[in-house]
GUDRENVEX-348430 format. One record per residue (C-alpha): chain; residue number from 0; residue in one letter; y, x, z. Coordinates in Angstrom, 3 decimals, decimal comma, always signed. Each point is the difference from the previous one (the first is absolute). Layout:
REM residues N
chaine	num	residu	yy	xx	zz
A	NUM	A	Y	X	Z
...
***
This chain:
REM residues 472
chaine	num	residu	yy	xx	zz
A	0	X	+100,184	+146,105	+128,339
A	1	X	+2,112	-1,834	-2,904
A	2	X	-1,215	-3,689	-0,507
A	3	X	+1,069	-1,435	-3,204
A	4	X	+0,234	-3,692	-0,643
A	5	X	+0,423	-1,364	-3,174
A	6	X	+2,547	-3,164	-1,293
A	7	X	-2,346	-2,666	+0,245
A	8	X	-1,762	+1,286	+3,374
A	9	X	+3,349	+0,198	+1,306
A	10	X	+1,138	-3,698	-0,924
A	11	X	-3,442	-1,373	+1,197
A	12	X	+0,566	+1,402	+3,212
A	13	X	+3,415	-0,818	+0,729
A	14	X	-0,910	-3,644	-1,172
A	15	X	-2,897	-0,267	+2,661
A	16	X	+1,940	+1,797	+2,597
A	17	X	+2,507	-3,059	-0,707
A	18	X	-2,162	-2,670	-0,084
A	19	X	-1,723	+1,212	+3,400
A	20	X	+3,596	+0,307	+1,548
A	21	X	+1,148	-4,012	-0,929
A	22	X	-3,431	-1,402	+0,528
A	23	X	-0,503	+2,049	+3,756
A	24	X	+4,016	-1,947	+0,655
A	25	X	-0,957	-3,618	-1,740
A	26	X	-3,766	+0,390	+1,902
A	27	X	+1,373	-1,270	+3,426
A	28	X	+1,646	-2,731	-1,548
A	29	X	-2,653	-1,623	-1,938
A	30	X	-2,770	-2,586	+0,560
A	31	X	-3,541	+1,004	-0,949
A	32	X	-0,669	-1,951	-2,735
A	33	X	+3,679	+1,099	-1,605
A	34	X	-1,341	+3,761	+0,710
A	35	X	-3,323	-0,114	-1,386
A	36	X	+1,329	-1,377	-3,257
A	37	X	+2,240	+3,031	-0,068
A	38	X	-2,860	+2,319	+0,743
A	39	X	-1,826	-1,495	-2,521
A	40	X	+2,777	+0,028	-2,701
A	41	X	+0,383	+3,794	+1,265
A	42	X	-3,602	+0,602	-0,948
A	43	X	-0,058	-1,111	-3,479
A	44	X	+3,689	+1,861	-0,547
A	45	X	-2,399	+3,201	+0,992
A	46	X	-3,047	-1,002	-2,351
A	47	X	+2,820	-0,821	-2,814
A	48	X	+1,223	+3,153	+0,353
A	49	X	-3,227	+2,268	+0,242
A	50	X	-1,539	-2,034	-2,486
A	51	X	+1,419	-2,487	-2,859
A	52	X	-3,867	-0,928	-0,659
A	53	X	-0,754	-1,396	+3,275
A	54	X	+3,098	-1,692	+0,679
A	55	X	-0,614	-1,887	-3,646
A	56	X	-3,777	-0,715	+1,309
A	57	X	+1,266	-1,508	+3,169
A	58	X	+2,950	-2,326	-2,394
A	59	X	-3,390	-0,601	-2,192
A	60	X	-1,690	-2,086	+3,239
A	61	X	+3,529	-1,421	+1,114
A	62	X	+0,517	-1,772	-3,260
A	63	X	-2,359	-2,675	+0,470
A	64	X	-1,468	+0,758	+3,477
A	65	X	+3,281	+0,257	+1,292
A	66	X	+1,947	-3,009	+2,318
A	67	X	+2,432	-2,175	-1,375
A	68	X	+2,976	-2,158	+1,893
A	69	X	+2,575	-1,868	-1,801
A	70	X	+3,248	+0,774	+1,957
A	71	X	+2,521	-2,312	-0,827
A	72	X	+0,645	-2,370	-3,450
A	73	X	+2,483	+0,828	-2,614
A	74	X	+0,029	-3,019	-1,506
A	75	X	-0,830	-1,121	-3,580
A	76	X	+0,476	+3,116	-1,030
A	77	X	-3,028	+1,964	+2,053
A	78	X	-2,174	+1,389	-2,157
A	79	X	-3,751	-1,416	+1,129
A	80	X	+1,890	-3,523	+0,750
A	81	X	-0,151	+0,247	+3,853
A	82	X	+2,042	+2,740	+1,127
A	83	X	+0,682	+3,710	+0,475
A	84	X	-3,510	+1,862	+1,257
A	85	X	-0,123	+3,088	+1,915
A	86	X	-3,229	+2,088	-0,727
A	87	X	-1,705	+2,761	+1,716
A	88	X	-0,094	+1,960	-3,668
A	89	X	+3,680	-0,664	+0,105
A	90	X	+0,403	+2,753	+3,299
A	91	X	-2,730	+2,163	-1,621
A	92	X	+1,781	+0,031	-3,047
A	93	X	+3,506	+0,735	+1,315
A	94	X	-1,624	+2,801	+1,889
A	95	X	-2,719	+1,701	-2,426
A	96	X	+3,759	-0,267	-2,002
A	97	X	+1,835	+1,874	+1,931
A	98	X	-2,576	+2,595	+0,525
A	99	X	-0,487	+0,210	-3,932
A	100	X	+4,109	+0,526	-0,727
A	101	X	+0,248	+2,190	+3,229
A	102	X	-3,066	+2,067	-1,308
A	103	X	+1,984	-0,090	-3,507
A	104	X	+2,869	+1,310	+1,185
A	105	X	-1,033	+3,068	+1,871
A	106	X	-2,455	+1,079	-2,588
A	107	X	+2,120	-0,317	-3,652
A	108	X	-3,558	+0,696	-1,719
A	109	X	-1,541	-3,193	+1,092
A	110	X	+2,898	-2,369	-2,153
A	111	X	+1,089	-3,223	+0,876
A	112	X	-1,347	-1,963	-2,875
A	113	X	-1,778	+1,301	-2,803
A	114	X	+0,657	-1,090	-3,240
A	115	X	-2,255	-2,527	-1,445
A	116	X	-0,023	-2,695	-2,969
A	117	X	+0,849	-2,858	+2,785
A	118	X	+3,008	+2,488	+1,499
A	119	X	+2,712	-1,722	-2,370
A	120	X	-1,332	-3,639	+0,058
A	121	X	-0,200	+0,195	+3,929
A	122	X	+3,405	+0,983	+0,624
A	123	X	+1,480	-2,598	-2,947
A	124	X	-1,112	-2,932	+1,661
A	125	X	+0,593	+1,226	+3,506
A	126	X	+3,501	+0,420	-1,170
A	127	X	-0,171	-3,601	-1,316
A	128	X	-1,115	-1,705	+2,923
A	129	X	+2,476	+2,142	+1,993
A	130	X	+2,907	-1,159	-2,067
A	131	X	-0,773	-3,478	-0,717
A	132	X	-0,539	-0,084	+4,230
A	133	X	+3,209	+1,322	+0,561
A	134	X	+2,408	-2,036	-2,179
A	135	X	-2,353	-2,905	+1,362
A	136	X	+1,100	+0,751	+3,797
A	137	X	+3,885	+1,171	-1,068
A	138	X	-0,512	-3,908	-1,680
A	139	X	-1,510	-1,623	+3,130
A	140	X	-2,659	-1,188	-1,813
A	141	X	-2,607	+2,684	+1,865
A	142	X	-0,193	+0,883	+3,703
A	143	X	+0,481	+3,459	+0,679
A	144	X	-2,881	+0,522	+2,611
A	145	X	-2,625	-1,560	-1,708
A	146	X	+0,983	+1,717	-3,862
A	147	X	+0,454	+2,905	+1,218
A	148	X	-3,724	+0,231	+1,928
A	149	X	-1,377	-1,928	-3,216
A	150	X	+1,274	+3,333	-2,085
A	151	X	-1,227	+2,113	+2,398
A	152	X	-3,163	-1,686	+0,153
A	153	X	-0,684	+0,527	-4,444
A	154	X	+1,586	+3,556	+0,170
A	155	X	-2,467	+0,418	+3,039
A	156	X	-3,296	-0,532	-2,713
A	157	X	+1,673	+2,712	-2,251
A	158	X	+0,298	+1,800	+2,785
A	159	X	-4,248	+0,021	+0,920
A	160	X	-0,404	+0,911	-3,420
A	161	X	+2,233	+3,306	-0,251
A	162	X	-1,615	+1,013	+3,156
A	163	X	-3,743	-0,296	-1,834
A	164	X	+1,098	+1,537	-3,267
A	165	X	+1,716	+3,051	+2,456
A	166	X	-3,133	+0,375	+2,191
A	167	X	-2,744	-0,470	-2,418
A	168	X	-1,444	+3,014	-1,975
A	169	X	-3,370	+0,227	+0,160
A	170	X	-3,578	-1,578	-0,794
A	171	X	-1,186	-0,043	+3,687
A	172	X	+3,528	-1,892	+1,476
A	173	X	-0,284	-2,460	-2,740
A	174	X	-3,898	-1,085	+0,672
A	175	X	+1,280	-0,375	+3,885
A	176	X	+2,866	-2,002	-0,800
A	177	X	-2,186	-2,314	-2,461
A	178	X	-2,912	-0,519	+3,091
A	179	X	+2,906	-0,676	+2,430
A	180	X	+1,369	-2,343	-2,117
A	181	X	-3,628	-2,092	-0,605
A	182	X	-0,452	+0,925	+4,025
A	183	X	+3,348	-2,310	+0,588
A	184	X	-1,384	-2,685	-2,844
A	185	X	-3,288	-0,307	+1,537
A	186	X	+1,743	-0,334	+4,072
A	187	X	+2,513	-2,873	-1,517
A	188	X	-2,700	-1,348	-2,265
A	189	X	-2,529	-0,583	+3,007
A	190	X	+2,809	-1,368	+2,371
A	191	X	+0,901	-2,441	-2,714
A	192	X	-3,829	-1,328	-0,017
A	193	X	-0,405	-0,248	+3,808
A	194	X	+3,625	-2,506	-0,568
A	195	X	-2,285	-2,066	-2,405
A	196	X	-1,783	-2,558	+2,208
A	197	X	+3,560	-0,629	+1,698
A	198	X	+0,170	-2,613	-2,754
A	199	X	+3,921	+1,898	-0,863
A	200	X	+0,776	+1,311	-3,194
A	201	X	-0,718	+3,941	+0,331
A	202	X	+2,570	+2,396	+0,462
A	203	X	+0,773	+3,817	+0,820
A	204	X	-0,843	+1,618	+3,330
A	205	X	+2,766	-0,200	+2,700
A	206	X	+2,288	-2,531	-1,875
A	207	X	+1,478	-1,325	+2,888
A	208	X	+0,722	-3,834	+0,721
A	209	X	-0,071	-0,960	-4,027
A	210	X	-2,259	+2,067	-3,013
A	211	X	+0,730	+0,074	-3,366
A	212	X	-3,184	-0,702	-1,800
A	213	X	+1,540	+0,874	-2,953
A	214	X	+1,008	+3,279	+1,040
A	215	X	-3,941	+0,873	+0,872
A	216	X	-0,730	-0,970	-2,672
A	217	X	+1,752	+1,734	-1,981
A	218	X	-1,016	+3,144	+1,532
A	219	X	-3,715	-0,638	-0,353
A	220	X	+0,612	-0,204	-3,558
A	221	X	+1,777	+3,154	-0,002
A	222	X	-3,460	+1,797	+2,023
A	223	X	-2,183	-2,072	-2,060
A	224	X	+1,326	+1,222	-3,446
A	225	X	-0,111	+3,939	+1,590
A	226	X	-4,006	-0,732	+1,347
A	227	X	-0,734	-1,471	-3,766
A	228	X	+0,999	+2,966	-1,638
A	229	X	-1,261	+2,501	+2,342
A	230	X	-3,142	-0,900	-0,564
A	231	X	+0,484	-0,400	-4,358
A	232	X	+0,362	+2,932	+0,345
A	233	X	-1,818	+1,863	+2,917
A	234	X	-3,322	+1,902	-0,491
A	235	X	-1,307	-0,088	+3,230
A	236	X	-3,278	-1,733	+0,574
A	237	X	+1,356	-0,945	+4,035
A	238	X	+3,561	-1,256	-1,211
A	239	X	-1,867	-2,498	-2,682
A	240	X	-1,417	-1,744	+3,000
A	241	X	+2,650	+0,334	+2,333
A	242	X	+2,897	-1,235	-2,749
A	243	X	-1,412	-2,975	-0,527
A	244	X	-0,432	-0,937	+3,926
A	245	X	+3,357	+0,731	+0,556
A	246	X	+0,913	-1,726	-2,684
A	247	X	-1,642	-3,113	+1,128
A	248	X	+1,345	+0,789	+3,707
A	249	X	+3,214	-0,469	-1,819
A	250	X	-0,228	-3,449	-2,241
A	251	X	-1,379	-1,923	+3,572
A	252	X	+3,507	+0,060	+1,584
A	253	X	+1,876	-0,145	-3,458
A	254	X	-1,672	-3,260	-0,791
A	255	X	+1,196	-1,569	+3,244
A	256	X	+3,341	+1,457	+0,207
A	257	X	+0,322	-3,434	-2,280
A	258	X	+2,838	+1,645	-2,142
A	259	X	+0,175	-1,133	-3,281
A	260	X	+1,685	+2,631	-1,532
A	261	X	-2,581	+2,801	+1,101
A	262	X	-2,234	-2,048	-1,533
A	263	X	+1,816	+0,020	-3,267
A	264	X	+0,534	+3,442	+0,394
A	265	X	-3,768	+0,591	-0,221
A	266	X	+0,231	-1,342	-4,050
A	267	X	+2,446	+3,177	-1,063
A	268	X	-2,207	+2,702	+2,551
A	269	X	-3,461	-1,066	-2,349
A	270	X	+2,352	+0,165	-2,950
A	271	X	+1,190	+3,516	+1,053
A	272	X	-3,233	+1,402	+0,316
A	273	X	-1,318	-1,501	-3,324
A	274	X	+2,802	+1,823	-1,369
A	275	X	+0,479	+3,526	+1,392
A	276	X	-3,873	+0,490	+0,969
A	277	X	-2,456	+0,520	-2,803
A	278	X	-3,177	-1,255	+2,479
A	279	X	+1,024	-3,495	-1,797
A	280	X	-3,332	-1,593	-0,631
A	281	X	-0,630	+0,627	+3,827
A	282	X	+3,293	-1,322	+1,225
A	283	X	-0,001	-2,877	-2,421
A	284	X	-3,898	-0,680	+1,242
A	285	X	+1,130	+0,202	+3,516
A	286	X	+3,051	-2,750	-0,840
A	287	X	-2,546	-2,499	-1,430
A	288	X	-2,419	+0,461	+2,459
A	289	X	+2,878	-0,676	+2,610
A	290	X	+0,863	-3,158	-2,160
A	291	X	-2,975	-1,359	-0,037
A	292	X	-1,036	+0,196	+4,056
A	293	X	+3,608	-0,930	+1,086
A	294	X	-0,263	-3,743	-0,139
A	295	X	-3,153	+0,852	+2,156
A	296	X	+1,495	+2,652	+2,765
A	297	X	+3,596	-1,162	+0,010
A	298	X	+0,939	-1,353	+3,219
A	299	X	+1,102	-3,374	-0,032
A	300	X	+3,495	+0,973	+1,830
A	301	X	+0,589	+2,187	-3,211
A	302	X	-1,079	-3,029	-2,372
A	303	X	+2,459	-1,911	+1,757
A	304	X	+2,781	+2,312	+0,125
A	305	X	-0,183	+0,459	-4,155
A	306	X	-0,353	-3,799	-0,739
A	307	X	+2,685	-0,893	+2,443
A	308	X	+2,734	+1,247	-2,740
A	309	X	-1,185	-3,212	-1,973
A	310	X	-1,302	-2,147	+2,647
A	311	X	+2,375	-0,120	+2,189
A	312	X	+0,574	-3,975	+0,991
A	313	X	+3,478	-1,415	-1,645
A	314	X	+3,358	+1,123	+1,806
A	315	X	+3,270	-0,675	-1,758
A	316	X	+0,967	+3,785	+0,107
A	317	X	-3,050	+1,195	-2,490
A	318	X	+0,536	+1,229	-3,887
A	319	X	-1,721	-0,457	-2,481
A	320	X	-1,084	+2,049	-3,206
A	321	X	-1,712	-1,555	-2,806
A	322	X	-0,664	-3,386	+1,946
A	323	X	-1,686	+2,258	+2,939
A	324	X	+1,704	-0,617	+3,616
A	325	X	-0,104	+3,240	+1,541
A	326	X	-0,251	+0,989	+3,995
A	327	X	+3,679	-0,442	+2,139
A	328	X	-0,299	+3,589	+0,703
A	329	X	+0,183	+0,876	-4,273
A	330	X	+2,378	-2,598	-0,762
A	331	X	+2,488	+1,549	+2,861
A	332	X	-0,842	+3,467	-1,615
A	333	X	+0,906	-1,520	-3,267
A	334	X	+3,054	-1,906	+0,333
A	335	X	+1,333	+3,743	+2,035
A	336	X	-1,070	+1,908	-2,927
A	337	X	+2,254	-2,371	-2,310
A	338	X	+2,685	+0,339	+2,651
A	339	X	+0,566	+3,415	-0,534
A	340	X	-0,530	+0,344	-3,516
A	341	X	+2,907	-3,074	-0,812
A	342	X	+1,886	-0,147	+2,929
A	343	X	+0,554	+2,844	+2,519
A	344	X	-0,900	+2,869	-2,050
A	345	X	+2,709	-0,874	-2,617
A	346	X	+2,409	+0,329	+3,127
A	347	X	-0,466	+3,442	+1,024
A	348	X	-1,825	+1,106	-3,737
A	349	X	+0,560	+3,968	+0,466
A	350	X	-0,677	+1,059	+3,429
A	351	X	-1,196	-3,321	+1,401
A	352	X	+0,819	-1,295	+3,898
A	353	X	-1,204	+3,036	+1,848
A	354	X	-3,428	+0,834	+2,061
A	355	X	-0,740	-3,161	+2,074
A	356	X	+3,003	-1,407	-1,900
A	357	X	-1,753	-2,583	-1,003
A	358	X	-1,973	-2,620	+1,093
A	359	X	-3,868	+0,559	+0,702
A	360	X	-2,066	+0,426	-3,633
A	361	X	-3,648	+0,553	-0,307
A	362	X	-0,177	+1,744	-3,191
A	363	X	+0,837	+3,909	-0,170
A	364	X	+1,682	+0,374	-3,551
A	365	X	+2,252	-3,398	+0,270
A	366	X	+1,264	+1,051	+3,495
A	367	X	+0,866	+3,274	-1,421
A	368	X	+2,058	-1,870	-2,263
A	369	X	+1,484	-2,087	+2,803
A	370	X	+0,543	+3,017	+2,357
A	371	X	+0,727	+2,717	-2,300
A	372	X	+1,390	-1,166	-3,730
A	373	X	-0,602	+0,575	-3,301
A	374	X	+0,294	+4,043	+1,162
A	375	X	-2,141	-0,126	+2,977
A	376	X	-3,243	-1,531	-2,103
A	377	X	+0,479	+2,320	-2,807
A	378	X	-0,204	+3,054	+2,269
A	379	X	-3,192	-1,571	+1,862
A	380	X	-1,609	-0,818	-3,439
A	381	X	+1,015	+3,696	-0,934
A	382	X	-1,653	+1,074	+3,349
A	383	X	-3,627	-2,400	-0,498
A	384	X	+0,039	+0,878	-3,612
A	385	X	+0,462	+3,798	+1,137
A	386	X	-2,607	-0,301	+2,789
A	387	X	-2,760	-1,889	-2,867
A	388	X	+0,867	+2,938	-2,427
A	389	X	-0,977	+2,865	+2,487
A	390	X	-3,188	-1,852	+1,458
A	391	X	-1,134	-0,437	-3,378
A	392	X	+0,732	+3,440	-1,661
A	393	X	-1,841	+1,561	+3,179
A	394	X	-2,645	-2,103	-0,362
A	395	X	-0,015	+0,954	-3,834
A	396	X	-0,120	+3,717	+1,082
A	397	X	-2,290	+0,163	+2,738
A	398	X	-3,527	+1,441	+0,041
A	399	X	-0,643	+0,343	+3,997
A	400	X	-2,041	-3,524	+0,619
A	401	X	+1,136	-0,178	+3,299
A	402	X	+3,562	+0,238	-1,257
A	403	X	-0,389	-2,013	-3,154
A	404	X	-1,869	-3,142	+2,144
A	405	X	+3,379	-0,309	+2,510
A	406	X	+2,302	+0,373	-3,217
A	407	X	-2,083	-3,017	-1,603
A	408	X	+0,550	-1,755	+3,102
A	409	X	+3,390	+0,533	+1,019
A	410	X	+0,802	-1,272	-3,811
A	411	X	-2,297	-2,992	-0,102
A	412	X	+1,591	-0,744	+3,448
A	413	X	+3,124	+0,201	-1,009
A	414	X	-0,339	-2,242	-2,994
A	415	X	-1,508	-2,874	+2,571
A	416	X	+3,121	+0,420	+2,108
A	417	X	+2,444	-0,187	-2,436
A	418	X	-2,014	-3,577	-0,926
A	419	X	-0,036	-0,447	+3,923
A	420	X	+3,701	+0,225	+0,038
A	421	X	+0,629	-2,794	-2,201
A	422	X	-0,610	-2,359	+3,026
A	423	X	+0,675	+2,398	+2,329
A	424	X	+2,674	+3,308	+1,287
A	425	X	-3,211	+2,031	-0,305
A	426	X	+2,551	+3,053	-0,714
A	427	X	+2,337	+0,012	+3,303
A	428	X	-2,986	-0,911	+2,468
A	429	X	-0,615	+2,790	+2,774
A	430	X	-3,577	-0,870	+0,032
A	431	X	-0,714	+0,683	-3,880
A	432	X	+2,737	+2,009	-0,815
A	433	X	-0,845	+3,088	+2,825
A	434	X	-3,660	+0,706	-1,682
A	435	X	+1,492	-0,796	-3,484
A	436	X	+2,186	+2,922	-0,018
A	437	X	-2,090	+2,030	+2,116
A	438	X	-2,464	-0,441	-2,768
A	439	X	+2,698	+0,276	-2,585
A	440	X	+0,973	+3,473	+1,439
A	441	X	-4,128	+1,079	-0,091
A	442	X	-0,037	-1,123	-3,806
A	443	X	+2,979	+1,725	-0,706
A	444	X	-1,404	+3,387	+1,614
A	445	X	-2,915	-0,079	-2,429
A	446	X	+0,709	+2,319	-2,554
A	447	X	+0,447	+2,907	+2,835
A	448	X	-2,468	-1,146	+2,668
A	449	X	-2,859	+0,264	-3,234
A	450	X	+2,252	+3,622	-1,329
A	451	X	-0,804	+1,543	+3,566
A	452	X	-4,131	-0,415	-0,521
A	453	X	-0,951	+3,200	-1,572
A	454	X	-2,544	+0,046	-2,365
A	455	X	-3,286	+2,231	+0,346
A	456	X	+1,766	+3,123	-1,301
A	457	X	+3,031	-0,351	+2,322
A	458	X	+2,500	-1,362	-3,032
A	459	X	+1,781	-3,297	+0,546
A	460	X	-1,989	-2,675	-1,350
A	461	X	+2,079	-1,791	-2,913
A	462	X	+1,285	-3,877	+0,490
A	463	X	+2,025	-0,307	-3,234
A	464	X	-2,674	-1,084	-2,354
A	465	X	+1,204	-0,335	-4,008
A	466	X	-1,956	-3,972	+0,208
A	467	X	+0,244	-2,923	+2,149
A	468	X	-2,739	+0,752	+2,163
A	469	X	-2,887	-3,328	+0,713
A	470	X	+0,046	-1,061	+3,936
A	471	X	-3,173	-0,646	+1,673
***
C-alpha cells in the first residue's frame, strides 16, 4: 500500500516531530512555571496555524484584557514616558506571526501581503522611522535596545493589520470579529467602573504599578465612535436598545479617566457624525440634549479636571494666552512644542534625532518631527491621509448597514484621535493602536467581505454605486 504525503503535510510533520524532540530534552531541565508558559505558547503556535481567525480572536481579548509590566526604562526617550513594557499581545503577536509567514510560505496561494491603498504609505514611513533610527544610534544620539524594540513595536501594529486584511473574507468572520471587539470594550469598560470609587483617575485593565489615563481614554473614544455609528446605522429593533447601554457603559469610565484630551476629542467625534451621517437632526438633538443635562450629571471630579486648565493657583512656570494663565501641565506642553519647532527640530530638519532620540513629547505629529524629520512626518501624513481616504470612500460605497455603521465609526473615531493626539502619542500607544488597525484592516476588507454576500438570484451583489451613498 503506497501512502502519499504531500509538501506541506510533509513540512508540518517534520516541524512537530522537531519540536517534540527539543522540548522531550529541555523538559527535564525546566521549572514548571517556565514549562507551562512554553506549553501554552505551543498551543496558540497550533491554533495560529490551524486557524488565522482564532488566533486573531484570542490577540482581540489580549489587547486590552491582556497584562502589562514595564521591564526596564530607556530613558527620555521611552515612548509612554516610563519605560519599555512587555505585553502579553506582544508573545501572541510574535507567535500568531510566525504561524501567518510560516503558513505563507508553504502555501504560495495564500500571499504575504496583499496589496492595498495603505501598502505604499505603510512601508514609506516604516522605512523612515527605520532610517532616521539608525543614523540616530550610528550618531549616539539613540540607544540601540530600546530603538530598535520601539520600531519593532509600530511595524508590530502594521503587522495586526496585514494579518486581518489576509484572514478576513467573509460576512459571518467580520460580524464575529466586530462582537469580539465590543465583548473586549464592554470587559475593560466594566473593570474601569469597579476602579471608580478608588478615588484614582481610571485607567486600562492590568496596567501594572502606573496607568495611563490618557491611554484609556483614548481607546474608549475609539469604541465609543464604532458603538455611535453602529447603531446610525443598524436596523435592528434589539441593537437600538443595546447601543445605547453600551454606549453609556462606555462614557462612565471615560469621564473619570480625567483626561483632558479625550474629552476634547469628544468635540471632533459629534462633528464627524454631523458630517458623514445624514440622521443629523437626531444627532444634533442628541448633542443639545447632552448640553443641556451636563452641568446637571457631570461629576464634579470632571468639572474640576476641565476648569483646572484656568484655575490652577499661580506657579511661576504657567503661560499665558490672551491674559489667561493656563494649568503647569499645558504650559510644559507648550514651551516643548516651541522647543521643537525653533530649536531642536532645526538641528536634525530632514530625518530628525531617531526613535526615542529625543526627549519625551506628548503630542504625536510634533514628536514625529522630533524623531523622524521633515521625511518621517510627510510619510505618516501620507499614511493618515491614506487611511481617512479609504475609510471614507468605503463608507461612500457601502450599502450592508452592518458594514456601513463600523465604517462610520472607525472614521468618526479616527477624526477624534487625530484631535486626541494633539495632547497626546495617541498613534504609537499599544493600547489604542492594536484595535485601531485591527479595525483599520476590517474597514479596509469592506468592499470584498459585502462582494461575497450573494444576492437572491446567486449574482454578487454590487458595492460600487455611481453616487455618494447617505449613512444611517
Amino acid at each position: 500500500m503506497n501512502v502519499q504525503i504531500d509538501k506541506p503535510t510533509a513540512v508540518a510533520l517534520l516541524f512537530a516531530t522537531a519540536a517534540a524532540l527539543g522540548m522531550s530534552l529541555l523538559l527535564v531541565h525546566m521549572t514548571l512555571p517556565l514549562a507551562l508558559g512554553i506549553g501554552l505558547g505551543l498551543l496558540v503556535l497550533v491554533i495560529a496555524v490551524a486557524s488565522s481567525e482564532l488566533a486573531l480572536y484570542l490577540l482581540i481579548f489580549s489587547m486590552l484584557l491582556g497584562p502589562e509590566f514595564v521591564i526596564g526604562a530607556l530613558g527620555e526617550g521611552s515612548t509612554l514616558g516610563r519605560g519599555l513594557t512587555f505585553r502579553l499581545d506582544d508573545v501572541l503577536i510574535m507567535i500568531i506571526g510566525f504561524a501567518w509567514l510560516a503558513k505563507t510560505a508553504i502555501n504560495k496561494d495564500l500571499g504575504l501581503f496583499l496589496r492595498t491603498p495603505l501598502n505604499r504609505p505603510i512601508a514609506a514611513y516604516s522605512l523612515a522611522a527605520l532610517l532616521a533610527t539608525a543614523l540616530g544610534i550610528i550618531a549616539g544620539r539613540v540607544q540601540i535596545l530600546g530603538g530598535t524594540l520601539f520600531i519593532l513595536k509600530y511595524i508590530q501594529y502594521f503587522i495586526i493589520y496585514f494579518m486581518v486584511v489576509n484572514t478576513l473574507r467573509e460576512r459571518g468572520q467580520f460580524k464575529r470579529f466586530l462582537l469580539a471587539l465590543l465583548a473586549t470594550a464592554t470587559i475593560a469598560s466594566i473593570i474601569g467602573i469597579l476602579q471608580i470609587p478608588s478615588g484614582e483617575r481610571v485607567s486600562a485593565p492590568f496596567e501594572g504599578g502606573s496607568g495611563e489615563p490618557n491611554t484609556f481614554g483614548g481607546y474608549l473614544v475609539l469604541m465609543l465612535a464604532l458603538v455611535a455609528g453602529l447603531y446610525l446605522t443598524s436596523e435592528s429593533l434589539r441593537m437600538k436598545f443595546m447601543l445605547p447601554c453600551l454606549a453609556v457603559l462606555m462614557i462612565v469610565p471615560l469621564l473619570y479617566t480625567l483626561s483632558r484630551a479625550s474629552y476634547l476629542a469628544l468635540i471632533p467625534l459629534a462633528g464627524g457624525l454631523l458630517v458623514f451621517s445624514q440622521r443629523k437632526l437626531l444627532i444634533a438633538s442628541a448633542l443639545a440634549a447632552s448640553l443641556v443635562v451636563a452641568p446637571f450629571l457631570l461629576p464634579k471630579a470632571v468639572a474640576d479636571r476641565v476648569l483646572f486648565t484656568v484655575t490652577q493657583p499661580f506657579h511661576p512656570t504657567q503661560a499665558q494666552i490672551a491674559g489667561v494663565r493656563l494649568d503647569t501641565s499645558t504650559s510644559e506642553r507648550l514651551r516643548s512644542f516651541q522647543d521643537v519647532m525653533f530649536v531642536d527640530w532645526p538641528k536634525h530638519p530632514v530625518l530628525g534625532h531617531g526613535v526615542t532620540g529625543y526627549r519625551f513629547l506628548d503630542s504625536q505629529y510634533l514628536r514625529v518631527l522630533a524623531e523622524t524629520g521633515l521625511v518621517g512626518l510627510i510619510a505618516f501624513l501620507w499614511l493618515q491621509i491614506s487611511l481617512f481616504r479609504q475609510a471614507r470612500d468605503v463608507l461612500w460605497n457601502t450599502r450592508d448597514p452592518l458594514l456601513k455603521g463600523v465604517a462610520l465609526g472607525f472614521l468618526t473615531g479616527f477624526i477624534a484621535l487625530i484631535v486626541h493626539s494633539i495632547g497626546t502619542n495617541t498613534f504609537i500607544i499599544v493600547r489604542i493602536m492594536e484595535p485601531f488597525w485591527f479595525l483599520a484592516g476590517m474597514v479596509t476588507m469592506i468592499p470584498r467581505v459585502e462582494a461575497s454576500v450573494a444576492a437572491p438570484d446567486g449574482t454578487p451583489m454590487k458595492t460600487r454605486p455611481t453616487r455618494r451613498e447617505s449613512v444611517g
